[in-house]
Rosetta silent file (secondary structure, phi, psi, omega in degrees, C-alpha in Angstrom):
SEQUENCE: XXXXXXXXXXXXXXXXXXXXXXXXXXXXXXXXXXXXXXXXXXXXXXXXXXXXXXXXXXXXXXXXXXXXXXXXXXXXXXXXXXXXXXXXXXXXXXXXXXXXXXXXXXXXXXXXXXXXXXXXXXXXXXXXXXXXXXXXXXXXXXXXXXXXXXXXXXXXXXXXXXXXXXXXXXXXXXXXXXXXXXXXXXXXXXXXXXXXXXXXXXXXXXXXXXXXXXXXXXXXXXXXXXXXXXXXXXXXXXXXXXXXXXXXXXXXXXXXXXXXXXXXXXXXXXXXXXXX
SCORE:     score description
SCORE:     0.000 S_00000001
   1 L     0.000  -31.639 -160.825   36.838  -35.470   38.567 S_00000001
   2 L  -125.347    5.049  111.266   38.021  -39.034   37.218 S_00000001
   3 L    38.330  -66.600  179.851   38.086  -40.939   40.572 S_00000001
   4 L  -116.905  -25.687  164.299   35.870  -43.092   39.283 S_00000001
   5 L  -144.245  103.904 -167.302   35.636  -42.995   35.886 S_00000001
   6 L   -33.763  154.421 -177.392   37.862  -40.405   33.217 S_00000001
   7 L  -109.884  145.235  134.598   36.695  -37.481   31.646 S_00000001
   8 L   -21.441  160.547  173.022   37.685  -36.095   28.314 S_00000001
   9 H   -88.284  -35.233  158.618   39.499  -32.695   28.322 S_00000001
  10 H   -38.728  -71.168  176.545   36.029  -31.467   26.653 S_00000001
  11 H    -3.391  -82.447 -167.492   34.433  -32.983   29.406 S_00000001
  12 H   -65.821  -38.950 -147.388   35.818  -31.378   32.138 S_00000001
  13 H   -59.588   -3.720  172.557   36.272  -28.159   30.585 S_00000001
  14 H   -75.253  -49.472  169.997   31.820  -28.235   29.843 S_00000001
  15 H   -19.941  -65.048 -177.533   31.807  -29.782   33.214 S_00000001
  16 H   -69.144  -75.575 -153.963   33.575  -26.734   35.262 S_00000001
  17 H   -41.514  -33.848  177.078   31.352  -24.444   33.047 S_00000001
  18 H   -37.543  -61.172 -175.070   28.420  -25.888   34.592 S_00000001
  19 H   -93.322    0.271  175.635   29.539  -25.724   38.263 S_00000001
  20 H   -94.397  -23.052 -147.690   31.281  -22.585   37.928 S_00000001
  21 H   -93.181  -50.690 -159.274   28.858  -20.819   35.988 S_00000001
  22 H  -118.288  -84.279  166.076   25.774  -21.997   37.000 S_00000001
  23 H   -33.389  -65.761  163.865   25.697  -24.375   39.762 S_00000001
  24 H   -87.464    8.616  176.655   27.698  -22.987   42.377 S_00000001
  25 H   -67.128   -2.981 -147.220   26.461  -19.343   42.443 S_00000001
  26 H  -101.138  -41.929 -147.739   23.601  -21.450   43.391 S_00000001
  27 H  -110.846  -55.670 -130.966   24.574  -24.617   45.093 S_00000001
  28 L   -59.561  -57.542 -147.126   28.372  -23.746   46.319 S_00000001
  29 L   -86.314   13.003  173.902   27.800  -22.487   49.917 S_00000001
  30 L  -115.038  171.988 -160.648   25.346  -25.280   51.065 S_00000001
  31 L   -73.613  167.360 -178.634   25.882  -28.311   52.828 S_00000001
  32 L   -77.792  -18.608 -148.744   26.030  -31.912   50.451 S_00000001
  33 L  -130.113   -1.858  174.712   23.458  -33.278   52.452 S_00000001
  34 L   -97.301  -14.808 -176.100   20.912  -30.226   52.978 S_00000001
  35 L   -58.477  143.062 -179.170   20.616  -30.476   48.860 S_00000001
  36 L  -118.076 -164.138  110.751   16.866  -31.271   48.333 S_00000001
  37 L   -29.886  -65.502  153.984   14.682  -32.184   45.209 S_00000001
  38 H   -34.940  -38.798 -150.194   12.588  -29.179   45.624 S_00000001
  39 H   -84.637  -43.825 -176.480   15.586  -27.474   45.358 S_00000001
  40 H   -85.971   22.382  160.696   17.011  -28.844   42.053 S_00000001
  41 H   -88.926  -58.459  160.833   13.060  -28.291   40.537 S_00000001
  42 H   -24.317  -58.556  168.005   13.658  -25.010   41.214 S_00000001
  43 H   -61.450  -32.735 -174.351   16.778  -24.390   40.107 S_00000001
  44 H   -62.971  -39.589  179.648   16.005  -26.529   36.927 S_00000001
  45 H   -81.981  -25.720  171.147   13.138  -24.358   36.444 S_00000001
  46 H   -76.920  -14.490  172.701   14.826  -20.766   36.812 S_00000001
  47 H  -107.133    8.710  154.949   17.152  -22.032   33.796 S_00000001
  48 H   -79.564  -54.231  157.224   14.498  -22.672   31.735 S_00000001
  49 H   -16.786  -56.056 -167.631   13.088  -19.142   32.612 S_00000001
  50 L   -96.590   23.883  164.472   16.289  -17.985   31.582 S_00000001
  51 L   103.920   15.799  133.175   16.239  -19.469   28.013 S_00000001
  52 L   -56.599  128.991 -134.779   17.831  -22.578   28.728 S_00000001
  53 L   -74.071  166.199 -173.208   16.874  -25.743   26.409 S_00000001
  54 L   -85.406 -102.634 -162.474   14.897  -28.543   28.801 S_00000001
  55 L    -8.829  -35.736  165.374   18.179  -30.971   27.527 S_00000001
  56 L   -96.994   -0.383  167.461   20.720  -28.748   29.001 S_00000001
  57 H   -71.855  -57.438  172.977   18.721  -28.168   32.028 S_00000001
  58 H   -67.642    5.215  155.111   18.262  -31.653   32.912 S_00000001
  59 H  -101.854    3.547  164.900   21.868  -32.061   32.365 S_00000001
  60 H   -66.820  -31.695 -167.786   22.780  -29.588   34.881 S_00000001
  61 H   -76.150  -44.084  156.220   20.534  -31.702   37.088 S_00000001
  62 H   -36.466  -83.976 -164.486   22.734  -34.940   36.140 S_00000001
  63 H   -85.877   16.161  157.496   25.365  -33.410   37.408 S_00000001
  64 H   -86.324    9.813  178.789   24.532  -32.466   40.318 S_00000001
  65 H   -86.328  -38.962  174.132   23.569  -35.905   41.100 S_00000001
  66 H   -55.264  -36.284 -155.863   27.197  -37.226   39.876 S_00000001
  67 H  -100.769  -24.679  150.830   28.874  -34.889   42.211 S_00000001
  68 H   -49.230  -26.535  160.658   25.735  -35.983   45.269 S_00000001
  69 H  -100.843   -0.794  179.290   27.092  -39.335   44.307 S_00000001
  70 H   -89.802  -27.596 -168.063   30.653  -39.161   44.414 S_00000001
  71 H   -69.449  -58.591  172.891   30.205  -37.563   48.013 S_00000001
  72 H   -37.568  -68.545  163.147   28.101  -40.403   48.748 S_00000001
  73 H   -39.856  -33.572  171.127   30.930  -43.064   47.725 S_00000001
  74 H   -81.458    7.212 -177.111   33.321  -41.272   49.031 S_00000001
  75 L    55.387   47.786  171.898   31.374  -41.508   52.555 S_00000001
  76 L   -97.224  -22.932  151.214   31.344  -37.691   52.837 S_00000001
  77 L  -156.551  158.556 -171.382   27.834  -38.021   53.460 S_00000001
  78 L   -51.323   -3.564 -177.117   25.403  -41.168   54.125 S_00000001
  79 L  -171.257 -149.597 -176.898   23.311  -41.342   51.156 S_00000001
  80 L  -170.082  131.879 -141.595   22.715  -39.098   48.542 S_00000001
  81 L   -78.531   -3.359 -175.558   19.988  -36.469   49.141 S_00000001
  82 L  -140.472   96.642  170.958   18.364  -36.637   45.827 S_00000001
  83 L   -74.475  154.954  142.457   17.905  -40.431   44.766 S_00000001
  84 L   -18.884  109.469  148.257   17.380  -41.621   41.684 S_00000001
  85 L   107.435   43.680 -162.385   13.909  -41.096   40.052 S_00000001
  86 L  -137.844  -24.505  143.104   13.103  -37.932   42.574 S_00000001
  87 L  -171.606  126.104 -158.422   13.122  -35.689   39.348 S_00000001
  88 L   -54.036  174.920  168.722   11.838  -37.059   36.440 S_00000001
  89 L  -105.606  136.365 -176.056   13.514  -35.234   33.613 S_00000001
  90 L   -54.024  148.638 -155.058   12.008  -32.570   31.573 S_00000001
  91 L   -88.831  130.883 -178.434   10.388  -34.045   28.001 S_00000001
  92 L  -110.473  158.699 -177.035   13.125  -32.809   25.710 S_00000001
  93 L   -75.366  130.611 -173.769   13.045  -31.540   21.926 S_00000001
  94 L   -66.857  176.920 -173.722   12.884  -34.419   19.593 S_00000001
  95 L   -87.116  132.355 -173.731   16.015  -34.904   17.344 S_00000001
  96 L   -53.456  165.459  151.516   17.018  -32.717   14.460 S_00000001
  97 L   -52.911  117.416 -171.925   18.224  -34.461   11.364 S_00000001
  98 L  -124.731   62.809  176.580   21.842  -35.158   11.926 S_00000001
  99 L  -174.134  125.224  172.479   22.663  -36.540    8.395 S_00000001
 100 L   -52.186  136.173  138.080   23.050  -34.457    4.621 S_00000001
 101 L   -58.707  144.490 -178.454   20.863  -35.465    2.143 S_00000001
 102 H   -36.652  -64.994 -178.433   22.833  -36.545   -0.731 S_00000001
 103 H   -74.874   11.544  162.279   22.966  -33.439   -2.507 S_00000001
 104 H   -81.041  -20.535 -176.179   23.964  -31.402    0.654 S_00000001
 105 H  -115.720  -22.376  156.965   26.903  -33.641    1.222 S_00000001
 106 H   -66.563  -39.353  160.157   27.908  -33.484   -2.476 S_00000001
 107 H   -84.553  -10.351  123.196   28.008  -29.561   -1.794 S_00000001
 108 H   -18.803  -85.698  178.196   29.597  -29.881    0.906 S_00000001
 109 H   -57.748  -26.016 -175.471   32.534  -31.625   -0.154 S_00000001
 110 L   -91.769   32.640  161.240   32.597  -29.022   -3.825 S_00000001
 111 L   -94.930  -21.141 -150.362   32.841  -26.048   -1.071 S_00000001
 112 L  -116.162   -3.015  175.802   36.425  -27.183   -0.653 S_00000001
 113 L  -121.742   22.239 -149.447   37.105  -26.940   -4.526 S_00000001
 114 L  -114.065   47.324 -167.796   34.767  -23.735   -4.762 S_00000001
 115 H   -67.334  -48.217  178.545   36.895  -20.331   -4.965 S_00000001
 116 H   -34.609  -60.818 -156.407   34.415  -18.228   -6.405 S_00000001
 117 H   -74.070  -15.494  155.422   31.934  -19.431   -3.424 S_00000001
 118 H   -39.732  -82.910 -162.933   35.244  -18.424   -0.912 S_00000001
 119 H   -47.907  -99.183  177.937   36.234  -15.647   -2.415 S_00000001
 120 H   -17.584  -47.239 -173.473   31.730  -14.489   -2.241 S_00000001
 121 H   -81.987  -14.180  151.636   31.546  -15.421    1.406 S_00000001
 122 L   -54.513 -108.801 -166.236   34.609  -13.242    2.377 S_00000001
 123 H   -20.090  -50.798  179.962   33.258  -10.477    0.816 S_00000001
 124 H   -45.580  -38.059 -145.934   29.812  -11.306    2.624 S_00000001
 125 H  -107.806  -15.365  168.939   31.169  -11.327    5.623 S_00000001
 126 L   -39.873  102.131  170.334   32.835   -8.318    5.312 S_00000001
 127 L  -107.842  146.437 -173.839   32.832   -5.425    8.041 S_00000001
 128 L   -81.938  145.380  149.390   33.846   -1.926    6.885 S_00000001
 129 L   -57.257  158.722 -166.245   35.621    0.209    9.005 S_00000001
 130 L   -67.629   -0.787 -148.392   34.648    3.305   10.664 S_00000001
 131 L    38.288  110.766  166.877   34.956    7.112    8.561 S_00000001
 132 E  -115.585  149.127  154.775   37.567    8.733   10.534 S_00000001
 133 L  -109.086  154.170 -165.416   39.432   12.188   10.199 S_00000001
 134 L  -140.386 -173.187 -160.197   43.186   12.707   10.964 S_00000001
 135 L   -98.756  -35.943 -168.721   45.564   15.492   10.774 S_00000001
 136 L   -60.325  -34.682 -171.686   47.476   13.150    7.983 S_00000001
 137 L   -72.921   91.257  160.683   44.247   12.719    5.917 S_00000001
 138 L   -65.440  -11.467  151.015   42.688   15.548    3.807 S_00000001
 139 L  -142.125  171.500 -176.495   39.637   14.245    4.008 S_00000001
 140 L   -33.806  113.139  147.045   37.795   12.031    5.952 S_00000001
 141 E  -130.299 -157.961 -145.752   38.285    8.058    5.015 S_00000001
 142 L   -96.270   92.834  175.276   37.892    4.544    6.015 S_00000001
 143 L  -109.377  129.477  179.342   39.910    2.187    8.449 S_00000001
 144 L    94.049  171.036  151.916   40.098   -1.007    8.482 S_00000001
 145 L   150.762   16.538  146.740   37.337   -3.188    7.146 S_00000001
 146 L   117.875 -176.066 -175.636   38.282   -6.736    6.996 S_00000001
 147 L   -89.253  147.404  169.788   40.119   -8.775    4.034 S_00000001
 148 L  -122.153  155.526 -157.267   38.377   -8.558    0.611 S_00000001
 149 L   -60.298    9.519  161.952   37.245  -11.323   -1.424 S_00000001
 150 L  -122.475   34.413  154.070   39.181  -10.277   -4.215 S_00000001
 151 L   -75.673  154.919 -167.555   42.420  -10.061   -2.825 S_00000001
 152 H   -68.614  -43.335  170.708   45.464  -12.066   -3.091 S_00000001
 153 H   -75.456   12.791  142.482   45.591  -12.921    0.735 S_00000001
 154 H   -66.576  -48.683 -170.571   42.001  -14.267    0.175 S_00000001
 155 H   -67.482  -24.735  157.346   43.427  -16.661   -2.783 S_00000001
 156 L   -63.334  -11.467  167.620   45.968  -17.468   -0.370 S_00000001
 157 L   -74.321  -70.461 -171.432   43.092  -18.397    2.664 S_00000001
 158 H   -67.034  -15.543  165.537   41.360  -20.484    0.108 S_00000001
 159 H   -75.221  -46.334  171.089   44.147  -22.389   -0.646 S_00000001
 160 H   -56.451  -27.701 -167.672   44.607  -23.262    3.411 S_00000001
 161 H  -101.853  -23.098  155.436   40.970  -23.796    3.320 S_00000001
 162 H   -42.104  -74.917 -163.677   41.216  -25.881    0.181 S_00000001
 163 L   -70.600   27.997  168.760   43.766  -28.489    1.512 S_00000001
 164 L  -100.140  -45.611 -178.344   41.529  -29.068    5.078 S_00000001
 165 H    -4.587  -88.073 -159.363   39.156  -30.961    2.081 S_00000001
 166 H   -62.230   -8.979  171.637   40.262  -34.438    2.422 S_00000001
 167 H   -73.417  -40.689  178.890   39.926  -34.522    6.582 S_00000001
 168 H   -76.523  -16.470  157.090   35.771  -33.946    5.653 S_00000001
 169 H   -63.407  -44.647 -166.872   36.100  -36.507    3.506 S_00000001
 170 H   -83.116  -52.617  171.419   37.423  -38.678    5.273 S_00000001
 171 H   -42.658  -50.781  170.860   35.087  -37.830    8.560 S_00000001
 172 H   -29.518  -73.548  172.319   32.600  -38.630    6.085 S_00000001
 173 H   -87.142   -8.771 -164.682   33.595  -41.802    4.939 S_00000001
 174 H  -116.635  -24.799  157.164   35.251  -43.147    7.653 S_00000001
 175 L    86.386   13.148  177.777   32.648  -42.053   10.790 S_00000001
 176 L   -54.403  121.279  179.801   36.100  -41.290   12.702 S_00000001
 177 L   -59.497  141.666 -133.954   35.719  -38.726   15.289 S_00000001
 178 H   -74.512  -41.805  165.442   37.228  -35.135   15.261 S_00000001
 179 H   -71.448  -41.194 -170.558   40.527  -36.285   17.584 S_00000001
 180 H   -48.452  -53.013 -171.479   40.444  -39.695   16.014 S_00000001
 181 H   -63.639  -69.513  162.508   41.014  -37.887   12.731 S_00000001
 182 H   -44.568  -55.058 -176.058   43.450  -34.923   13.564 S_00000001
 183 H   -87.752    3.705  147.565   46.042  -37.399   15.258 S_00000001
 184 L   -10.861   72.100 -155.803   45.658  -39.988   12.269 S_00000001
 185 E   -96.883  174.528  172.920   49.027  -40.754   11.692 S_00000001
 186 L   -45.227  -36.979 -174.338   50.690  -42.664    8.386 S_00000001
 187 L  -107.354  -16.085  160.476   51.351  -46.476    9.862 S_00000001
 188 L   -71.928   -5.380 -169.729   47.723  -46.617   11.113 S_00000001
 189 E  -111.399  151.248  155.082   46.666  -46.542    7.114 S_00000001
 190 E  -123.302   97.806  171.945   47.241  -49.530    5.049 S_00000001
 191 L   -53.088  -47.663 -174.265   46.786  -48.615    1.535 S_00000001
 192 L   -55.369  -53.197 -167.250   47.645  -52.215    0.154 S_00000001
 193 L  -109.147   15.818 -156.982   44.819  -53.699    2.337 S_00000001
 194 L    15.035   63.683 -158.416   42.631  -51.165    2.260 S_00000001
 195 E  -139.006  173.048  166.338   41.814  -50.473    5.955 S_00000001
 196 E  -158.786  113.937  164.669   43.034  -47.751    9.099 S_00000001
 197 E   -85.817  121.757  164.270   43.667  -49.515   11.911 S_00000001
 198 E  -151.078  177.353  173.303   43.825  -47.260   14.859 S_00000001
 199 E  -108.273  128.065  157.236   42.455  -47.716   18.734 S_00000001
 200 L   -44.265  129.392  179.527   40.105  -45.237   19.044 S_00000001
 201 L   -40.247  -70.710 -152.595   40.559  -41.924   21.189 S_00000001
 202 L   -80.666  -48.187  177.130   37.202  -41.923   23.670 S_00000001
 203 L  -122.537   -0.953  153.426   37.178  -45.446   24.025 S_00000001
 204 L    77.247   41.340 -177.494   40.688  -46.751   23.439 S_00000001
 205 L  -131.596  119.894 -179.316   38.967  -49.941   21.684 S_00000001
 206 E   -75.136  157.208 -165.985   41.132  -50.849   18.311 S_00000001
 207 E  -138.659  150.093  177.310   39.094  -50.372   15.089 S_00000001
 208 E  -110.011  128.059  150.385   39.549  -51.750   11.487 S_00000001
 209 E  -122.571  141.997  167.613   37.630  -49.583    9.000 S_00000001
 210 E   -69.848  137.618 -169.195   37.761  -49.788    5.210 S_00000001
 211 L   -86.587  164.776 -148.902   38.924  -47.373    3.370 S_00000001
 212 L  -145.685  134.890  175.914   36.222  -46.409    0.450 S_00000001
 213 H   -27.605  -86.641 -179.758   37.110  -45.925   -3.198 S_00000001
 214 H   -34.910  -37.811 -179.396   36.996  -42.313   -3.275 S_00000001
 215 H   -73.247  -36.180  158.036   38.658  -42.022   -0.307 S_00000001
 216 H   -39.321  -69.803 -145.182   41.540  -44.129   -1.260 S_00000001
 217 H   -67.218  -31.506  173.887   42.065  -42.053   -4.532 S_00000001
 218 H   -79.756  -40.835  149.291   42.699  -39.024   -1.905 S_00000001
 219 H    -6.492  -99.831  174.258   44.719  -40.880    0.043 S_00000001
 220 H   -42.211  -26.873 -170.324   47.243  -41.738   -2.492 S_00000001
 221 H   -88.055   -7.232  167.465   47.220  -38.261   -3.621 S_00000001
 222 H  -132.901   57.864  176.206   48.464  -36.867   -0.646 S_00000001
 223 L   -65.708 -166.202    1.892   51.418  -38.891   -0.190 S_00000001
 224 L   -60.901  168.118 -164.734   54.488  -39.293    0.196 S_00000001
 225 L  -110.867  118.668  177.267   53.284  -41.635    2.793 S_00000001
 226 L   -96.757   81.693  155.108   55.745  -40.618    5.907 S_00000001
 227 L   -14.536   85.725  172.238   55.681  -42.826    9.462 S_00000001
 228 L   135.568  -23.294 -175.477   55.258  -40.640   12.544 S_00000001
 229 L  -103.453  164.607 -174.915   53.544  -37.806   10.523 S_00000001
 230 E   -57.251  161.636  171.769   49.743  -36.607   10.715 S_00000001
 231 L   -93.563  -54.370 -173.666   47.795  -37.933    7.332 S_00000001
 232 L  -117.520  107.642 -150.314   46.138  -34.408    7.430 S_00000001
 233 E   -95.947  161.153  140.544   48.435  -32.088    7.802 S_00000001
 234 L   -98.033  168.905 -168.473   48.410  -28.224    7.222 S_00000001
 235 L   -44.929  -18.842  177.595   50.654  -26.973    4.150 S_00000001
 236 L   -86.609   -8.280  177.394   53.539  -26.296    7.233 S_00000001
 237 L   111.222  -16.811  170.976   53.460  -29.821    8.104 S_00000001
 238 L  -102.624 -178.673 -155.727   51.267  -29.697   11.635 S_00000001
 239 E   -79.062  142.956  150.372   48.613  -31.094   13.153 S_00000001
 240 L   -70.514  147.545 -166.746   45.199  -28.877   12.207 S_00000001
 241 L  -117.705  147.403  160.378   44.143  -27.372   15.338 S_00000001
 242 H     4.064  -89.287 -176.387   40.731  -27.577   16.586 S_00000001
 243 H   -58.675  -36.921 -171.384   39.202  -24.339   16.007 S_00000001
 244 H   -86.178  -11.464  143.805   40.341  -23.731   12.709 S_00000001
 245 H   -74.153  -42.102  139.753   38.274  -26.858   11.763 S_00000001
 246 H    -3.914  -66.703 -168.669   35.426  -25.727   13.254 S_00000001
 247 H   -66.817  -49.446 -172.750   35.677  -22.160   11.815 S_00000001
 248 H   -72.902  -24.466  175.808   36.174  -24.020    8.248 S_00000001
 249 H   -80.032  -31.506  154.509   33.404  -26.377    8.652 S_00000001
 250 H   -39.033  -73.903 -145.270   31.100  -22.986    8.907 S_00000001
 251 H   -56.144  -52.411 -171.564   32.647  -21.807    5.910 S_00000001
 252 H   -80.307    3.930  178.956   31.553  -24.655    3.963 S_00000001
 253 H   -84.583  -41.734 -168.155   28.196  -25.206    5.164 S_00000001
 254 H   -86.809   14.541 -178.488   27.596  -21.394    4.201 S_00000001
 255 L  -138.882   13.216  161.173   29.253  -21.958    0.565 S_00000001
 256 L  -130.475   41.384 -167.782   27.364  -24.782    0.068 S_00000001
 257 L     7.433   27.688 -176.566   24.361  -22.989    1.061 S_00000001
 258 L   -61.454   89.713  168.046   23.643  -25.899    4.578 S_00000001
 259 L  -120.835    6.725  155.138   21.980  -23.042    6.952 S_00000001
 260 L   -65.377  158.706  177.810   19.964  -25.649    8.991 S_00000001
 261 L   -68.149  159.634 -171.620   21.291  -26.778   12.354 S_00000001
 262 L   154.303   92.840  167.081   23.929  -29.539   11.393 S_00000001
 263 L   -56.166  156.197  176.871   26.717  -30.054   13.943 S_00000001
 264 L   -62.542  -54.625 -178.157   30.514  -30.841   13.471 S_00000001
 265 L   -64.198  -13.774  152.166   29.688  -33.802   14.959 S_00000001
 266 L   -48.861  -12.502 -165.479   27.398  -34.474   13.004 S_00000001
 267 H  -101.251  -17.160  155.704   29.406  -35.686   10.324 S_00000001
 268 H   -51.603  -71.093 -178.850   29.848  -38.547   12.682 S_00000001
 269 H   -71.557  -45.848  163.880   25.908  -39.377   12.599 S_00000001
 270 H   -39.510  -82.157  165.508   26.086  -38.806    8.677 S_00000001
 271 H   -18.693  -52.151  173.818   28.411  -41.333    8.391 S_00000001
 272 H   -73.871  -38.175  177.360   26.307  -44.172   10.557 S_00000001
 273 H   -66.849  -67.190  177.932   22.993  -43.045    8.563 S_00000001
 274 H   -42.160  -47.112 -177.699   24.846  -43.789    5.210 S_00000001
 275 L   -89.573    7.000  161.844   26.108  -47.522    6.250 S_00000001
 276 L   -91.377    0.000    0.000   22.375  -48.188    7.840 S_00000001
């Protein structure tokens, strides 16, 4: 895979889905050099068929060109059977809005101070359990059906989902990237000058950014400021994992009533529209 240039761990792992998924039931058993044009218009067109977006088709089509061009460079075969400009790429859907209007990013951020709208979106979200009968039971009743929003291990959720707050703030204000942010350590912040220095994950190019007023004021509040540890920690003291920001970045788009497309990554592209 990184031969010639590295991949991401995202990367690869979208990467394999591609060829394992897609590509080689299709591709795998034929020679590098029998690949045609015709062939990927075809294929490109049966994954459209099958409700794939023209953007992820033609990037299936990318990469079968990357991996027609590594063979080439690697002299596994003499050229590479589908040059450049041999199929155009399908006209793709122009681009959603990938930036909050002000008040969308102000309710955003008050989702994370919001228990009532927690506590409601539990409850929403709720699935009951089935009607069962048992020998133990005299009559029929109910198992299982999810946590409910007016339970104590809800008020205890929204507090974990409370103190993930200041990382979307900070994504916000800072245009820092999802890894950049999670491995954010303590000595990369300078309150006193009011910058975070850190070299960037993706492109390993050091960055200054200023910290912003608000952001500052959060800062300081969730000192002590410790060397070697994450700045946004969960209440045990680790790193927030992935998924659970993810999952939580739902939650506040849906408590802040955001039900338009509007990516994690997005918060990224927010961030660049606000300082243009």
């Amino acid at each position: 895979y990184s031969r010639l240039r590295p991949l991401k761990p995202a990367t690869k792992r979208t990467y394999t889905y591609m060829l394992e998924a897609r590509i080689f039931p299709v591709f795998g058993g034929r020679r590098l050099d029998c690949v045609t044009p015709s062939m990927l218009l075809e294929f490109r067109s049966q994954l459209v068929a099958e409700g794939v977006s023209a953007a992820t088709a033609n990037r299936h089509v990318t990469l079968i060109r990357m991996v027609l061009n590594e063979a080439w460079q690697r002299g596994v075969i003499p050229a590479n059977p589908v040059p450049a400009g041999s199929v155009k790429p399908l006209k793709e859907a122009p681009p959603v809005v990938a930036y909050f209007s002000e008040e969308e990013r102000d309710a955003f951020l008050a989702a994370f101070d919001d228990e009532a709208g927690f506590r409601a979106d539990i409850e929403a979200r709720r699935e009951q359990g089935p009607v069962v009968s048992s020998r133990a039971a005299v009559v029929p009743r109910r198992c299982g059906g999810g946590r409910r929003g007016d339970s104590e291990a809800t008020g205890r959720a929204f507090k974990r989902f409370a103190s993930a707050g200041p990382y979307f703030l900070c994504a916000l204000d800072t245009g820092l990237s999802r890894l950049d942010l999670i491995n954010l350590r303590w000595e990369s912040v300078d309150l006193d000058a009011g910058l975070i220095r850190i070299i960037r994950e993706k492109t390993q190019v050091q960055v200054s950014i200023p910290i912003t007023s608000r952001m500052m004021a959060v800062l300081r509040g969730l000192g002590p400021v410790k060397s070697g540890e994450p700045v946004f920690a969960t209440p045990e003291g680790r790193h927030w994992s992935e998924t659970t920001l993810k999952r939580y970045f739902k939650v506040a788009k849906r408590i802040a009533g955001i039900d338009r497309r509007f990516r994690f990554h997005d918060l990224r592209h927010d961030f660049a529209s606000s300082l243009a």
